[in-house]
FITI-959346 format. One record per residue (C-alpha): x, y, z; residue in three letters. Coordinates in steps of 0.1 Angstrom, whole numbers, plus 5000, padded with zeros to 4 digits. Example, Ala and Ser with C-alpha at 12.3 -4.5 7.8 and 13.67 -1.06 7.14 Angstrom:
REM residues 2
512349555078ALA;513749895071SER;
REM end
This chain:
REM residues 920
511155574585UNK;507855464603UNK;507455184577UNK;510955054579UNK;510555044623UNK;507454854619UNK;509454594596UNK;511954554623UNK;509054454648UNK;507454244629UNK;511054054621UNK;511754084658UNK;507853914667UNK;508753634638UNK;512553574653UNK;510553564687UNK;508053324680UNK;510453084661UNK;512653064691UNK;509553034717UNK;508552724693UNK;511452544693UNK;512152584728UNK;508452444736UNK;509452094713UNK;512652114731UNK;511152094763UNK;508651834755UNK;511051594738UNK;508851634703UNK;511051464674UNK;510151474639UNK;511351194614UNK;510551124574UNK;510350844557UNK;509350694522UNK;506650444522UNK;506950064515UNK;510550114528UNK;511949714544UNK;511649634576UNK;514349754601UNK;515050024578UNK;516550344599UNK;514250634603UNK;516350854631UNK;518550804662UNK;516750864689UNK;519150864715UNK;521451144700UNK;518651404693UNK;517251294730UNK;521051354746UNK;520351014762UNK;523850834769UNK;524150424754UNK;525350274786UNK;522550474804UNK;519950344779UNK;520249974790UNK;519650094822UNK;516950284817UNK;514750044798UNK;513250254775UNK;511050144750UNK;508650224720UNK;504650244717UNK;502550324686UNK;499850534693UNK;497750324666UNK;497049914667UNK;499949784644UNK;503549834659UNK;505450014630UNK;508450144648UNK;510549964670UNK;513750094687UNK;517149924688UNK;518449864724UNK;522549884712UNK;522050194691UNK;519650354701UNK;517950394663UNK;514350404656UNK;513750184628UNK;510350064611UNK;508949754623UNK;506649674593UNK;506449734555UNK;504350114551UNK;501650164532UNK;500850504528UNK;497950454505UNK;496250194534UNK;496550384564UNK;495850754546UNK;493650744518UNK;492551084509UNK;494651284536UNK;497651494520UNK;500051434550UNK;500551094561UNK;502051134600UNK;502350824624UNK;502850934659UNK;504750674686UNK;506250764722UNK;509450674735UNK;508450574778UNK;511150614798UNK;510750384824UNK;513350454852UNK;512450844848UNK;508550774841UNK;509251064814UNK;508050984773UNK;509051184745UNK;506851204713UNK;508151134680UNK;505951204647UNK;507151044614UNK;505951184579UNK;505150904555UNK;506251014522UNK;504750894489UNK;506150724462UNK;504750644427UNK;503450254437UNK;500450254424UNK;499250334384UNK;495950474376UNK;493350274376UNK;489250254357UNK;486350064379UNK;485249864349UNK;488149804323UNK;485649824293UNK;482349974285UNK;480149984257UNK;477850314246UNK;475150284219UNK;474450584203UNK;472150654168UNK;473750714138UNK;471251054143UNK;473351204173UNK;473951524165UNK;478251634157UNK;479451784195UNK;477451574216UNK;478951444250UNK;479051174270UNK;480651154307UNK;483050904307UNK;484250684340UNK;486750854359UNK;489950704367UNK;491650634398UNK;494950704413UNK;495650644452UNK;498850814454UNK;499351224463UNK;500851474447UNK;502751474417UNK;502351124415UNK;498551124416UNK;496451124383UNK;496951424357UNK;496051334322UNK;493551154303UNK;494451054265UNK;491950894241UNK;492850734210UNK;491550524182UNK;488950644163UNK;488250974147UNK;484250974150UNK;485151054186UNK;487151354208UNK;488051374247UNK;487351684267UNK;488151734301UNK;486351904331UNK;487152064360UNK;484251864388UNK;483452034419UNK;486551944439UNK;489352004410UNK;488951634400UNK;489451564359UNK;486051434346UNK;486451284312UNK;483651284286UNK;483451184250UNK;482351414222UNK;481051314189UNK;483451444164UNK;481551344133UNK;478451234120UNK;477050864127UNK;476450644103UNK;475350304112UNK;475650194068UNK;479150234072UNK;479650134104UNK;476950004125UNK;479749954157UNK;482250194169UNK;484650104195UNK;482650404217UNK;478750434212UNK;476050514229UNK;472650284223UNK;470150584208UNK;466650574195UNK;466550764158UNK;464051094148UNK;462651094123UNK;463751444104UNK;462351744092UNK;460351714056UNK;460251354056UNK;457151184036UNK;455050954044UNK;452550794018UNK;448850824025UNK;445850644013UNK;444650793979UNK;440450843978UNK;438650693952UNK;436050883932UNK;433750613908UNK;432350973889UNK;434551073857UNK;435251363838UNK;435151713856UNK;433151503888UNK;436051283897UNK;438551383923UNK;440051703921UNK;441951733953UNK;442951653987UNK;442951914017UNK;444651844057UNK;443652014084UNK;443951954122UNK;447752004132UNK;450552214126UNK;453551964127UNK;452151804095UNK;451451954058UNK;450251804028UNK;451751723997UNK;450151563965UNK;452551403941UNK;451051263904UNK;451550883897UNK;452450733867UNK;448750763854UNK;448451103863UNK;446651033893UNK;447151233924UNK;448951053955UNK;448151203987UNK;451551214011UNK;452051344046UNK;455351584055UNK;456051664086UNK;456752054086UNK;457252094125UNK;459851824147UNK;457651614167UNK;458051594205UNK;456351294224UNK;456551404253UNK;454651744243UNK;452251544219UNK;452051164219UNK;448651124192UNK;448151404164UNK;444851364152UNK;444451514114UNK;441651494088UNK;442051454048UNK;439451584026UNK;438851493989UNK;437151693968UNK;435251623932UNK;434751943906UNK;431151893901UNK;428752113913UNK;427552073941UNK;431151983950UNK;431251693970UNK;433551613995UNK;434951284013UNK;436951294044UNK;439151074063UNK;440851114099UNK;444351004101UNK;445750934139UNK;449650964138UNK;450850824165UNK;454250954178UNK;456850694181UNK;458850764217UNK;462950844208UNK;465250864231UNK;465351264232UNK;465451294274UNK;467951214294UNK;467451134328UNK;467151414357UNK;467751384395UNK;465151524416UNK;468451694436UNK;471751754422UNK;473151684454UNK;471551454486UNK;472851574520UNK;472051294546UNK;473651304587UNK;473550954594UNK;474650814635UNK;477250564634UNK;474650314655UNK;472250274627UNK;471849904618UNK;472649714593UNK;470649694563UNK;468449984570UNK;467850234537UNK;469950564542UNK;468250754511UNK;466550704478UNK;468050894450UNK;465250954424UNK;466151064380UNK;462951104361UNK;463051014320UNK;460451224298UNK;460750894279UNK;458950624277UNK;459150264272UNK;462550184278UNK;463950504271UNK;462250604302UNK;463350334323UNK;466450464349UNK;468850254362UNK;470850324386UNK;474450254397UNK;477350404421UNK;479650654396UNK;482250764418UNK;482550544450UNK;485850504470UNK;486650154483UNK;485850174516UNK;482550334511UNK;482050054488UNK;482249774509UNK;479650024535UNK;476750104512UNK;474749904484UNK;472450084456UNK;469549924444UNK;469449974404UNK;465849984406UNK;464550174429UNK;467450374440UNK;467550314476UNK;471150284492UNK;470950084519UNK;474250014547UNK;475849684544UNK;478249694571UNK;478449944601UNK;479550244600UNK;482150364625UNK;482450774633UNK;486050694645UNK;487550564611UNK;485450754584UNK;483351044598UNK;482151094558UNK;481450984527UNK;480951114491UNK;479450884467UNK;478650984430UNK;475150804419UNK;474050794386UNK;471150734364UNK;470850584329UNK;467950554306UNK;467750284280UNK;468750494257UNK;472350534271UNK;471350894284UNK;472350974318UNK;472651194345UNK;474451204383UNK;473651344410UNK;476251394446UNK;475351214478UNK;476951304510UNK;476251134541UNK;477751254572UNK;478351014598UNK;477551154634UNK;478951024670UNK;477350794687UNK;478950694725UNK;479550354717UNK;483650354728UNK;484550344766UNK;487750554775UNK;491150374770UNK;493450394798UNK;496950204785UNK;499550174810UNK;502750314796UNK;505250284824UNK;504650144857UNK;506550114893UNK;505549794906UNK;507549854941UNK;507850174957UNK;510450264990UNK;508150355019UNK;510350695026UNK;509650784988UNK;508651184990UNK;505351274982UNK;505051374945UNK;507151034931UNK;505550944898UNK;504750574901UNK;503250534868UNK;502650664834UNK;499150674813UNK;497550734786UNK;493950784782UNK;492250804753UNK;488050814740UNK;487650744703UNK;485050914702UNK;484451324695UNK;482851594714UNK;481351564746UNK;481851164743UNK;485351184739UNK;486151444770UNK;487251244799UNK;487651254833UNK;489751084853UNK;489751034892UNK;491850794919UNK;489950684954UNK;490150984977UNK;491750715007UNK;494650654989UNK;497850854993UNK;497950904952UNK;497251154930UNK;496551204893UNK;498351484876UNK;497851524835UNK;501051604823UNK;500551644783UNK;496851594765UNK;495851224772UNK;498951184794UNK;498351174829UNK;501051064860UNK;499950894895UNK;502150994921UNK;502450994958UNK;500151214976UNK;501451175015UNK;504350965028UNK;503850585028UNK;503950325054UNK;504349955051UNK;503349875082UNK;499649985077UNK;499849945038UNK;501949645024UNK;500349654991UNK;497849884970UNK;495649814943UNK;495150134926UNK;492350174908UNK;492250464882UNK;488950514866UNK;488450694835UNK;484950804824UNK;483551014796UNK;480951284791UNK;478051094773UNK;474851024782UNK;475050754797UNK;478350834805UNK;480650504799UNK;484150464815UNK;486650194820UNK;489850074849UNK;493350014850UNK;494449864882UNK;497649934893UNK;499349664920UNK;502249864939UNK;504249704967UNK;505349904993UNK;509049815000UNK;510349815037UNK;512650105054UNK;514250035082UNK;511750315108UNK;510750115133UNK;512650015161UNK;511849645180UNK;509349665204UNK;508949445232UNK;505349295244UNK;505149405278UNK;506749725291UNK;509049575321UNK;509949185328UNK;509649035359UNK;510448625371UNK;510748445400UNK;513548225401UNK;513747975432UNK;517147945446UNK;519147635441UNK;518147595403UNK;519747405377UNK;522747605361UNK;520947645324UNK;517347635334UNK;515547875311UNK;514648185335UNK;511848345308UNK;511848465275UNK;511148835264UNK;509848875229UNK;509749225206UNK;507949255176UNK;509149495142UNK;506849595123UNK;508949605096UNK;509849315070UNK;512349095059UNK;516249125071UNK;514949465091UNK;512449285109UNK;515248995121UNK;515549075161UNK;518148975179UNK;518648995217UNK;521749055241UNK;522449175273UNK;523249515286UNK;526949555307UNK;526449515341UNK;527649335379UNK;526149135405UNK;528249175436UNK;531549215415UNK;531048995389UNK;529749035352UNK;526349025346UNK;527148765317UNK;528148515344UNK;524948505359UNK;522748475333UNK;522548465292UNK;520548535265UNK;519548345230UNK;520348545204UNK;517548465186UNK;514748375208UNK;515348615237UNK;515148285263UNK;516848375297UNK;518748135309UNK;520648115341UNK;524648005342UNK;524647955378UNK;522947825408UNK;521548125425UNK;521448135463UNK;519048345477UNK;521048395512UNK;523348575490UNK;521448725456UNK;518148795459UNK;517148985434UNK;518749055398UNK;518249355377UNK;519249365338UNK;518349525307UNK;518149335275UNK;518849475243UNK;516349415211UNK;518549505178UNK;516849445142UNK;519349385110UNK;518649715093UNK;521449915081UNK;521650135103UNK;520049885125UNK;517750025156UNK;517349895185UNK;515349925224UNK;515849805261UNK;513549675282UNK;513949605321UNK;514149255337UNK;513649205371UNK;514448835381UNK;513648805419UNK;515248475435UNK;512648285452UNK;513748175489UNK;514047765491UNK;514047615526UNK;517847525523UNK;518547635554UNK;517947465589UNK;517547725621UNK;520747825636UNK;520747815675UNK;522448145688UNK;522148075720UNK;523047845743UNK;525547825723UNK;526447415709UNK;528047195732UNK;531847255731UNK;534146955732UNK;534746705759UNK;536946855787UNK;536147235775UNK;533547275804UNK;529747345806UNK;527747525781UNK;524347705784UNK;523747675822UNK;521347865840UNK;520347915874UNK;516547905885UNK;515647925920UNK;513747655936UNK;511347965948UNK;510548065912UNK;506648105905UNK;505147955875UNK;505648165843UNK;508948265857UNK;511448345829UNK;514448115832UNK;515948135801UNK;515948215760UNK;516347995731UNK;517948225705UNK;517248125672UNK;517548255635UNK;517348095597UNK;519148245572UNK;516148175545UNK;513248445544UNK;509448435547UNK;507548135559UNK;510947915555UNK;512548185581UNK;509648165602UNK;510347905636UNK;508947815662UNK;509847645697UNK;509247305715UNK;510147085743UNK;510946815730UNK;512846625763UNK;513146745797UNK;514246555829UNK;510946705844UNK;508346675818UNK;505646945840UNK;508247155854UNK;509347395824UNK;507647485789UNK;508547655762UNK;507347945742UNK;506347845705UNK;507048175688UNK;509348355713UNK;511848075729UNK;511648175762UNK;512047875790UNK;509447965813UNK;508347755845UNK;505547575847UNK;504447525884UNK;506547585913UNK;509847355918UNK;509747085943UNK;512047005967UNK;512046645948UNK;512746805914UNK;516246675909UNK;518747005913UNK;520047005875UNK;517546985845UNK;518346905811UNK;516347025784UNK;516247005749UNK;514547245730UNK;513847165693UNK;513447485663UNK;511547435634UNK;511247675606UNK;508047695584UNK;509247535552UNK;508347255533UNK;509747035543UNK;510547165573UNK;514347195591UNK;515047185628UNK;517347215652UNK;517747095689UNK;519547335718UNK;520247185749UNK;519847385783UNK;521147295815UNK;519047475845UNK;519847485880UNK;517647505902UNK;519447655932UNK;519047885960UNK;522648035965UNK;525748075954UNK;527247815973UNK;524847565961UNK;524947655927UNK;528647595929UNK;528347295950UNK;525747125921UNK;528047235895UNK;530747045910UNK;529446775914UNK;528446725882UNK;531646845872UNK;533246575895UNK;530646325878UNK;532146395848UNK;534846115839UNK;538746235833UNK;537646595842UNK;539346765872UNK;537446865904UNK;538747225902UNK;538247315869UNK;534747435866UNK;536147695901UNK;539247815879UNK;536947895854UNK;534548075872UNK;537648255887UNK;538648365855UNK;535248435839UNK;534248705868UNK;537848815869UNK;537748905827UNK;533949055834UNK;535649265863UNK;538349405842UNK;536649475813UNK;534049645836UNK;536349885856UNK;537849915815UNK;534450015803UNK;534150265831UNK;537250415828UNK;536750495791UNK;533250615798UNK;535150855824UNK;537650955800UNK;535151045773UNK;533151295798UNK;535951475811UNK;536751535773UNK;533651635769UNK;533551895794UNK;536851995783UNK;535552065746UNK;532252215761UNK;534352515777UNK;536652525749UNK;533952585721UNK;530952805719UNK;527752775738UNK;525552555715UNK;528252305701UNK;526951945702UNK;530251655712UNK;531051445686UNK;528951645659UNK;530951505626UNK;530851155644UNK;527450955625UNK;525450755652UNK;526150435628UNK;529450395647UNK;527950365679UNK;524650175670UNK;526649835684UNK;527049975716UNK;523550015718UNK;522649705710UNK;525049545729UNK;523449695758UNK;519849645749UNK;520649285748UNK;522449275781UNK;519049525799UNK;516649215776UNK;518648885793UNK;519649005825UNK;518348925856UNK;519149025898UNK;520048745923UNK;520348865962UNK;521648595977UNK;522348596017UNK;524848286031UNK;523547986042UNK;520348186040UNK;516548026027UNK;514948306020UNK;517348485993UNK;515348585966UNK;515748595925UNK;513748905906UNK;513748915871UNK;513149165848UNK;509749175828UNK;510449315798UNK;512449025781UNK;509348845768UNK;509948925733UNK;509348665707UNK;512748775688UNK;516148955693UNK;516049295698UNK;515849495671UNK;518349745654UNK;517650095664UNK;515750235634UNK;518050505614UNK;516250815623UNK;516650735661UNK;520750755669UNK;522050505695UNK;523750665724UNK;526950815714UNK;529850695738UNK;530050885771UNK;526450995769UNK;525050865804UNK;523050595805UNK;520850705832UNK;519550975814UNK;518550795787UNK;516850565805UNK;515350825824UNK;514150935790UNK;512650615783UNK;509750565811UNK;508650265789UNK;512250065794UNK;512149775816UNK;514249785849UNK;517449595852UNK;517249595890UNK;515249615919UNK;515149655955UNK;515249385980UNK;514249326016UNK;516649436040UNK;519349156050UNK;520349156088UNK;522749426098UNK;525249156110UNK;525248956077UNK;527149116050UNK;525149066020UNK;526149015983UNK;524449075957UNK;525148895924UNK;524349015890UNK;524348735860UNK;523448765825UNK;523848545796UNK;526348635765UNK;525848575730UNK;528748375724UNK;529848375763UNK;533648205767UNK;531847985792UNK;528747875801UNK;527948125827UNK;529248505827UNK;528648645867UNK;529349015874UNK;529549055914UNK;529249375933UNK;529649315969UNK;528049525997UNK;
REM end
């Protein structure tokens, strides 16, 4: 029961791992493929787009492609189908000799989705190649001696294909002296050798098709003659026989010759061995029968003839050697060493490569000789990291022996790290979100260990990243948001370096545009605009020209100006002035008069051609420049009126007036502003030169001496007003004075000149001095009766409404302001006459505070003019500082009736002189 639940587990673990597996290759995009070798090119190995779920019309658009991990291209992938098919013919014996499973590895790169998929493709083997010897024939001599079972390693065969289809047999045929048997070497490799099936014999034939070159030995109880002694004594005192002594390999034997003599001969009892004995040294004694016996000797020196009994022996049976991949070329590697117990050329080793594979062939050389394998080309750790050679040595004799060499090739840091660009952005958005891959590689070191770990790195001031994705995959992607306006364009350099020492390490640079997003709005150079246009321009004449600036590029950095919706006293703004589009020049439509318009305020608009497009205002303040386009306008005395109308700007200066006496005022104003607005006053023709001047700023006809009784009685003067400008503007008032001591006389001189005056009647200028003081009179006793009205209604309201309530509160003192003005001008510009009949001493007193240079002012806002039926008095009262409008005069005699005659000057008066009389 136990048993069975652990089975379950362990099927459960299996099922478990299988599915955690195949979900790891699903999720890498691993694909496996087979495919024979020496298959034609654009033969199908697998459709890559089905097993990747990757749509056809998508795969255009994607632009995928293929790259083999190793130098030669051997897959390519077929845009329409999506197949991977082979790109060259496969040779699975060329690119993996000696490795079981043949896999070629290739990526499929993504490009749009910077994602790769790896694909590995088995090479399988087919039977291409037959089996094949190094040297198609050899020759062995061998004695005809060689002993029955004797063996002989033959050359091995060899078969570069795998498998079934690599070698399995050897067969040997053709003669029956000779027999194959087969051994198992040290790897499970066949090794064929040749055994003597039957005895040699050279009589009947001296060549075999197989035989190995062997020295003959001589055999047990052969015979060799030896010199017979001679005795001269006969009889029982000749020879009798023949004794050896001095070696055990030899014995004696004594055969009788035809005449019965004895013949000595030498056998050899005991095999002789060179190498043990090379000189036996033996002595042969005769011996007669008489008595004493005598004796002869003899010493026989055998010399032992070398035979090819020793085969050669290797002072290892196997060479280990760890060789670095830097050596140089030509340098000896080892020296294998055999030693013969031979001599002669039975002891003379030769030696040659037994079991070499090609490339390892075209690496070392043996020297026959000496033994010394030397390196012909270089090595490299990266293509063969080993190699097993098979030496052998070979006496004269055709003996042999062989001994392993293995040299392992160590690392050496002679490769730089790879970096190969698999996929690549070349333009990236500037909003791209940090993390977007913007390139794909692969880094590689050929070399092992500690030389082959690398490390990869990025500048630390750029805004990417490195991120290994899958072993010597790694991805750059964004680290922060980018901006094209600091950044247009990186060079990324990614640096790879490996762990030797000295480390060595290698670049890729990456070139990435940055492409433009509409984030930046146009910004103008200066914060606010400001011009100064003079009045009077030119209708088109360029005003100024604002310019903004977006950083961005391309259409989004394309500005384009317009105005903002506005009026200048009613009309559009667009009527006044204009912008270019493109060049954000001003321009004005219209002449501009700065009496009217004097100063402009506008916005203008900055738009760039992003989608959506963005846009800013700036202000533009155009101030109209004042031009002296306008001449001074005389207020007062008012111009001339036509021929028959009557008199205009008369006044009345008594003959008793002291110098500096104010007479009159030239009123004066220019509608320009500044220095073009600014005048001033001079007399330019009077009828007496000395007897009036003129103030230059204020306007104010002033006498200059005292009158004389021979000034003539009316004066004319002409009073010119220039402004400031350039050039300057004038204008000429003409001012009639009277000098005059009464009423009567004033009258009198007026009509006279009235009467001088041709085709106007003598009673004209009296009817219209009737009617002038009749109309002041009226609209006098009108004024006071309103005045009268307004109090009572204000007493009326003040005991109708609580203690406290101001009159006219809800009425604003704007209403009233040109009352009080009116009447500031009449207190400036009147003056007080007494004038007694026929009298000579009536005198004229005029008020001083009238020497103002300009009109009187408007009451400033804050301070209120008068409000209808407030009393006069009491705001004069209030006003210590105002000037009086009237004065006291002597006292006229009780019997006269005096008059007293107050006349002031109008602004636009409906005659030349306004009188307002209050008798007494």
């Amino acid at each position: 029961m136990c048993a069975a639940g652990r089975r379950w587990v362990r099927r459960e673990r299996a099922l478990l791992w299988c599915v955690l597996v195949a979900a790891w290759e699903a999720a890498w995009g691993q694909l496996r493929y087979s495919v024979p070798e020496e298959m034609p090119k654009g033969s199908f190995v697998g459709d890559v787009a089905k097993d990747l779920g990757l749509e056809l019309p998508a795969l255009r658009e994607r632009d995928l492609s293929i790259l083999d991990r190793g130098r030669t291209q051997y897959f390519a992938l077929h845009g329409k189908t999506g197949h991977l098919v082979t790109a060259e013919r496969i040779d699975r014996e060329q690119l993996c000799e000696g490795v079981q499973r043949c896999v070629l590895r290739c990526e499929v790169i993504v490009e749009g989705e910077m994602k790769f998929y790896e694909i590995e493709v088995e090479i399988t083997d087919i039977n291409d190649n037959a089996p094949s010897f190094r040297d198609a024939e050899k020759e062995l001599r061998m004695s005809e001696t060689t002993a029955p079972g004797s063996r002989f390693p033959l050359a091995e065969a060899h078969d570069p294909d795998s498998g079934g289809n690599s070698l399995q047999s050897y067969e040997l045929s053709g003669d029956e002296h000779f027999s194959l048997a087969v051994q198992a070497g040290p790897g499970g490799e066949q090794r064929p050798e040749l055994v003597l099936a039957k005895a040699l014999d050279r009589e009947e034939a001296a060549f075999h098709e197989l035989e190995l070159r062997m020295s003959e030995t001589t055999a047990l109880g052969s015979r060799f003659p030896l010199a017979e002694a001679h005795d001269p004594d006969s009889g029982g005192n000749s020879l009798q026989s023949y004794e050896l002594s001095g070696d055990e390999h030899f014995s004696l034997a004594v055969q009788a010759g035809p005449g019965g003599e004895q013949r000595p001969e030498l056998v050899l009892a005991k095999a002789l061995d060179r190498e043990e004995a090379a000189f036996h040294e033996l002595v042969l004694r005769a011996s007669d029968g008489g008595e004493p016996a005598r004796t002869g000797t003899a010493r026989i020196r055998v010399a032992v003839l070398d035979a090819n009994d020793n085969a050669p022996v290797f002072s290892q049976a196997e060479y280990t050697l760890r060789v670095p991949e830097d050596v140089p070329v030509g340098s000896t590697l080892v020296t294998v060493t055999a030693t013969d117990a031979d001599e002669g050329i039975y002891g003379r080793v030769k030696y040659s490569f037994h079991k070499i594979p090609e490339s390892s062939s075209e690496l070392f050389y043996l020297d026959s000789e000496t033994g010394q394998i030397s390196l012909k080309e270089d090595l490299d750790f990266e293509e063969i990291s080993s190699h097993e050679l098979e030496v052998q040595g070979e006496d004269g004799g055709g003996l042999s022996d062989t001994a392993k060499v293995a040299i392992t090739v160590t690392d050496v840091n002679d490769n730089a790290p790879q970096i190969s660009v698999r996929s690549a952005l070349s333009a990236i958005s500037e909003d791209a979100p940090p993390g977007t891959v913007v390139a794909l590689l692969h880094v590689q070191d050929r070399d092992s260990g500690a030389n082959g770990e690398v490390r990869c790195s990025i500048g630390e001031r750029l805004p990417f990243r490195l991120e290994k994705s899958l072993e010597d995959y790694y991805r750059v992607v964004t680290a922060r948001a980018l901006d094209r306006e600091e950044v247009a364009e990186y060079n990324v350099t990614v640096r790879a370096a490996d762990g030797g020492s000295p480390a060595l390490w290698s670049s890729a640079v990456l070139a990435l545009r940055v492409l433009d997003v509409n984030d930046n709005a146009p910004v103008f150079a200066e914060a606010r605009y400001s011009a100064r246009l003079p009045e009077n321009n030119a209708a088109g004449a360029l005003v100024l020209t604002v310019r903004a600036a977006d950083a961005d590029w391309g259409q989004n950095a394309r500005v384009r100006y317009r105005l903002s919706e506005g009026r200048v006293r009613g009309a559009p703004l667009s009527s006044y002035v204009s912008v270019q589009a493109e060049t954000g020049a001003l321009y004005a439509l219209r002449s501009f008069d700065y009496e009217e318009v004097r100063e402009v305020g506008l916005w203008v608009r900055a738009e760039d051609g992003g989608a959506p497009a963005l846009s800013s205002n700036v202000s533009v303040r155009l101030v109209i420049v004042d031009e002296n386009d306008n001449a001074p306008q005389v207020l007062y005395p008012p111009p001339a009126p036509a021929p028959g109308a009557g008199w205009a700007g008369v006044e009345l200066a008594p003959r008793s007036a002291e110098p500096g006496a104010l007479v009159a005022k030239v009123v004066a104003v220019d509608a320009d502003a500044g220095q073009n607005a600014w005048l001033s006053y001079e007399l330019a023709k009077a009828t007496e030169p000395g007897l009036f001047r003129v103030g230059l700023h204020s306007g104010e006809v002033r006498t200059a001496r005292f009158p004389l009784a021979r000034d003539a009685a009316r004066q004319s003067l002409v009073v010119v007003v220039k402004d400031h400008g350039r050039p300057a503007l004038s204008a000429t008032a003409t001012l009639t004075v009277v000098l005059a001591e009464s009423v009567a006389e004033l009258l009198s001189e007026l009509g006279s000149a009235a009467a001088a005056a041709p085709g106007e009647p003598a009673g004209s200028l009296t009817r219209w001095l009737v009617v002038a003081v009749a109309a002041v009179s009226c609209l006098f006793l009108a004024f006071l009766l309103l005045l009268l009205a307004l109090r009572l209604r204000r007493w009326r309201r003040s005991q109708l409404l609580a203690a406290g309530s101001g009159a006219l509160r809800g009425v604003p003192a704007s209403h009233f302001v040109g009352i009080d003005g009116v009447r500031a001008f009449l207190h400036s510009y009147s003056h007080e006459v007494s004038l007694t009949a026929d009298s000579r001493k009536s005198q004229l007193r005029l008020s001083a505070g009238s020497c103002c240079d300009t009109l009187p002012a408007r009451p400033p806002p804050d301070e209120p003019a008068p409000l209808l039926g407030e009393d006069p008095a009491g705001a004069r009262r209030a006003d210590p500082a105002a000037p009086p409008v009237s004065s006291s005069h002597q006292p006229f005699s009780a019997a006269r009736r005096g008059a007293s005659l107050r006349c002031f000057s109008a602004l636009y008066p409906p005659s030349s002189v306004s009188c307002l009389g209050r008798w007494r």
